[in-house]
C-alpha positions as CSV (number, residue, x, y, z in Angstrom):
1,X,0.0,0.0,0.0
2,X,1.6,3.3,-1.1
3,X,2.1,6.4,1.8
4,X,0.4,9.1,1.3
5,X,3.0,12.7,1.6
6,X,1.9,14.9,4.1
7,X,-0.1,17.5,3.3
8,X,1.5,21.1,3.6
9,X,-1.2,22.0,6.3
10,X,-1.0,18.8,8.5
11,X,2.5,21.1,9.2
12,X,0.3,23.4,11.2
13,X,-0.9,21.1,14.5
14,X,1.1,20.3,17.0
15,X,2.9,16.4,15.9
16,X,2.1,15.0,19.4
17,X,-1.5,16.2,20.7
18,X,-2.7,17.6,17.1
19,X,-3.9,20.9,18.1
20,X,-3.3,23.7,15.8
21,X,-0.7,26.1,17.0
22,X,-1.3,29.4,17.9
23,X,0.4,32.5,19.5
24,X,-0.9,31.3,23.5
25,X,-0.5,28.3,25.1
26,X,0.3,26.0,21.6
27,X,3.2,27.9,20.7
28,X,5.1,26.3,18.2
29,X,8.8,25.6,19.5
30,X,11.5,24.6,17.5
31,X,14.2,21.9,19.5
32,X,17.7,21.9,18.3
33,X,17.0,18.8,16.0
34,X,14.6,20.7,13.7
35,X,11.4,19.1,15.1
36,X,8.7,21.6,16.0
37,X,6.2,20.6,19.3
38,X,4.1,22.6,21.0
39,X,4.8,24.5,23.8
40,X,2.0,22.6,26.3
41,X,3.5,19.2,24.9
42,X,6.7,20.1,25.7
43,X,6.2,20.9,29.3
44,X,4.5,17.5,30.0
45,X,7.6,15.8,28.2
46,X,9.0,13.6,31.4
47,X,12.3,14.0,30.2
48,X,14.1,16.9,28.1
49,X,14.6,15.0,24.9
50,X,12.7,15.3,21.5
51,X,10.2,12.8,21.4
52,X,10.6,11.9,18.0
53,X,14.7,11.3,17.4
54,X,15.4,10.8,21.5
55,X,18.1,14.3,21.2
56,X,18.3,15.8,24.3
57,X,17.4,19.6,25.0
58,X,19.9,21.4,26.2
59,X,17.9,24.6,27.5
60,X,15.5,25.5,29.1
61,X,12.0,25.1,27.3
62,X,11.2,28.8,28.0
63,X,14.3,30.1,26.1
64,X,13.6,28.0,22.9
65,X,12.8,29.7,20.1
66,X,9.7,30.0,18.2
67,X,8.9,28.7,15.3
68,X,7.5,32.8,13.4
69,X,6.7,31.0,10.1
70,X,4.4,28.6,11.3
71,X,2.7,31.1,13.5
72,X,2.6,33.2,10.6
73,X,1.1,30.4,8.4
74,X,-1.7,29.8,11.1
75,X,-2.6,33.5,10.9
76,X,-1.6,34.0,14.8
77,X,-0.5,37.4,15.6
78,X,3.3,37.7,15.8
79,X,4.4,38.7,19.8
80,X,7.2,40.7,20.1
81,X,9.7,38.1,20.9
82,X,13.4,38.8,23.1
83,X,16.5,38.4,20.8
84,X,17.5,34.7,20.6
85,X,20.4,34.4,22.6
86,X,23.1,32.2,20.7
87,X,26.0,30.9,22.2
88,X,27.9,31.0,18.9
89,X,29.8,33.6,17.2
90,X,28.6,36.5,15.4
91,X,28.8,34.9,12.2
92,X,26.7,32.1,12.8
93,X,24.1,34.4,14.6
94,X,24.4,36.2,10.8
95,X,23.5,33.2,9.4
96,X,20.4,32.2,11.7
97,X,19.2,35.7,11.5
98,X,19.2,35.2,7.5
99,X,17.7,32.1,7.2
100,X,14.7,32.8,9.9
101,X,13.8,35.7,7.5
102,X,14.2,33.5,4.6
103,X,11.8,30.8,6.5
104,X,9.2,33.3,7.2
105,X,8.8,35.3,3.8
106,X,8.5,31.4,2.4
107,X,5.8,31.0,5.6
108,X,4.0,34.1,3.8
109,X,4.2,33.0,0.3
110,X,2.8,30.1,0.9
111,X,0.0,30.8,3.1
112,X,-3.3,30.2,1.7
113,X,-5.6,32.7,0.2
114,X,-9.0,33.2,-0.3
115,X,-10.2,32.7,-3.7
116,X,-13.4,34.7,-5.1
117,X,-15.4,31.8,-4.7
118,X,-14.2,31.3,-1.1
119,X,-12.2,28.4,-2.3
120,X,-8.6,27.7,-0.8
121,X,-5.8,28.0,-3.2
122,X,-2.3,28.8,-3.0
123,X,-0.2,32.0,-3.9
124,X,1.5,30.7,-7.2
125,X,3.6,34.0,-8.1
């Protein structure tokens, strides 16, 4: 039997409890591994490891960063958030800095819009 790909929007729920994120008490949080969990998931987690590969997380939930683009895809309103603290060197904070703006103006292009027949469809320019 062949496996269905995911679909672009099962990307917007929470892996573990499938709840949709949002900008409150689902925010999405990004672990070190590049898995995305929801904040209240990640609080009940008995240890401090990703549930999915076992890698363990290093800091504390609280000072993880969140995932913008999917909050941005979900329509949440973005909080002002504290700047990311890396402990790495300027360049790599360069690079990180690049590549989360890069994330979220793809988060925007792709977000669905509302078609004149209140159809979903996505931005194709």
């Amino acid at each position: 039997m062949p496996v269905q790909a995911p679909q672009w929007t099962d990307f917007l729920s929470c892996p573990i409890c499938t709840q949709t994120f949002d900008e409150t008490i689902r925010k999405p949080i990004s672990l070190g591994c590049g898995h995305t969990v929801c904040k209240m998931c990640l609080n009940k987690l008995h240890r401090k490891a990703c549930p999915f590969d076992q890698t363990t997380i290093n800091t504390d939930i609280e000072h993880l960063p969140v995932n913008s683009a999917l909050l941005q895809l979900v329509g949440a309103q973005m909080p002002e958030q504290q700047p990311i603290i890396l402990r790495s060197g300027a360049e790599d904070t360069k690079h990180y800095e690049e590549a989360r703006k890069c994330v979220e103006e793809l988060a925007l292009y792709l977000k669905p819009l509302s078609s004149a027949r209140g159809e979903s469809c996505l931005s194709s320019f």
